[in-house]
C-alpha positions in Angstrom: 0.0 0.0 0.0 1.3 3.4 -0.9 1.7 5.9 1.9 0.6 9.6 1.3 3.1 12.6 1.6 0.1 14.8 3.0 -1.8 12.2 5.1 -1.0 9.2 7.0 -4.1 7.1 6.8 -4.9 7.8 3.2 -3.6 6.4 0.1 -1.9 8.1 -2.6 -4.7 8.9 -4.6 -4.8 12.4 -3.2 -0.9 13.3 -4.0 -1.7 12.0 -7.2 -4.5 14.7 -7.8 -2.6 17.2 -6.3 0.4 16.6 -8.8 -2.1 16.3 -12.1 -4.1 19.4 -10.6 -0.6 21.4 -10.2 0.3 20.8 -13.7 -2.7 21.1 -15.2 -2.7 25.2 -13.8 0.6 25.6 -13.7 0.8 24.7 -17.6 -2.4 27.4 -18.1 -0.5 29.9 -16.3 2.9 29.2 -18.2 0.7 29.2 -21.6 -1.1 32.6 -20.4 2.2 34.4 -19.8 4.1 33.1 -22.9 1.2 34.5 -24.6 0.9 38.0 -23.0 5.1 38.2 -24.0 4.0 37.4 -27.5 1.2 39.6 -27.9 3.5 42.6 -26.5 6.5 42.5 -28.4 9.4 45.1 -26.8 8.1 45.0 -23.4 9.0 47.3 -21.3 9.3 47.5 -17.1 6.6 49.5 -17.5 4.4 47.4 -19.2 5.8 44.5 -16.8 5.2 46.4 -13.8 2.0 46.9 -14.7 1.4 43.3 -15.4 2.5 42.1 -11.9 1.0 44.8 -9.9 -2.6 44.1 -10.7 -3.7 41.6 -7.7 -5.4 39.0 -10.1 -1.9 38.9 -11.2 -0.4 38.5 -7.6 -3.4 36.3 -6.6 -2.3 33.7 -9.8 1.4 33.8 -9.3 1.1 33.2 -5.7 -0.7 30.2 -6.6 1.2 29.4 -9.2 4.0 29.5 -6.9 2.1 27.4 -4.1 1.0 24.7 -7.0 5.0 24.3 -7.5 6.5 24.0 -4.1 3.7 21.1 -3.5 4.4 19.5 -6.8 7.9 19.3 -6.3 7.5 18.5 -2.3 5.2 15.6 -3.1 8.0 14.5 -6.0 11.0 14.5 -4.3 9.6 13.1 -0.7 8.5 10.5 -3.6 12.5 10.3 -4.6 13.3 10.3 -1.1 11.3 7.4 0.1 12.0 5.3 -3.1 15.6 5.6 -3.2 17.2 6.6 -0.1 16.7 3.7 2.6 19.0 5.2 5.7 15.9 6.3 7.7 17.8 9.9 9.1 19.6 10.8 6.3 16.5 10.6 4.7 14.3 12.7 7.5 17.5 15.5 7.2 16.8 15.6 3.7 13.3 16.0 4.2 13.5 18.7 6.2 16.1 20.6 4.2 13.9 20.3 1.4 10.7 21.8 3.4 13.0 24.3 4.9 13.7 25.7 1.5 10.1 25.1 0.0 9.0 27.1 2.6 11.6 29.9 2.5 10.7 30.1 -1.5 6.9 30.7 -0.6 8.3 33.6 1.8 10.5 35.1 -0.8 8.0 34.7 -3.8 5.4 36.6 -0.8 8.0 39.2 -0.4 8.7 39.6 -4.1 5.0 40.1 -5.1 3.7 42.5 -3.2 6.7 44.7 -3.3 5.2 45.5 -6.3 
């Protein structure tokens, strides 16, 4: 039986959505921007800026951002379970690797609404 990363008495359905459900939007959001690049050829801070500081923007970024750190937590604790067997070395890692999801989400915080 397969273990969830967010749960301890479920099964791994649920990371399963989470990972499809993170791609799925984070994919929409990469296809969005790319297009908004494309559509405003020799953009300028200003037009940048602008882009960012409307709170729709802020709102979907932060997501954006939130979709990735759980996609890649719930991959590499995936990693980390499969191929490292030294039960510490694996629960340091862990950690580390939370530690500096979480510090992302703070910085990416900090970064958008110094906008």
């Amino acid at each position: 039986m397969v273990k969830s990363v967010l749960g301890v008495y479920h099964p791994g359905l649920r990371d399963w959505i989470i990972q499809r459900v993170s791609a799925v939007f984070m994919a929409a959001y990469m296809v969005g921007l790319v297009l908004y690049v494309a559509c405003h050829p020799g953009i300028t801070f200003a037009v940048w800026h602008g882009l960012f500081a409307c709170t729709a923007m802020k709102v979907a970024t932060l997501l954006f951002v939130l979709l990735l750190l759980m996609h890649a937590w719930i991959g590499m604790w995936t990693v980390l379970t499969d191929y490292v067997k030294c039960f510490v070395l694996r629960s340091v890692l862990n950690v580390g690797i939370i530690l500096s999801l979480v510090a992302c989400f703070f910085w990416a915080l900090l970064i958008l609404w110094s906008v």
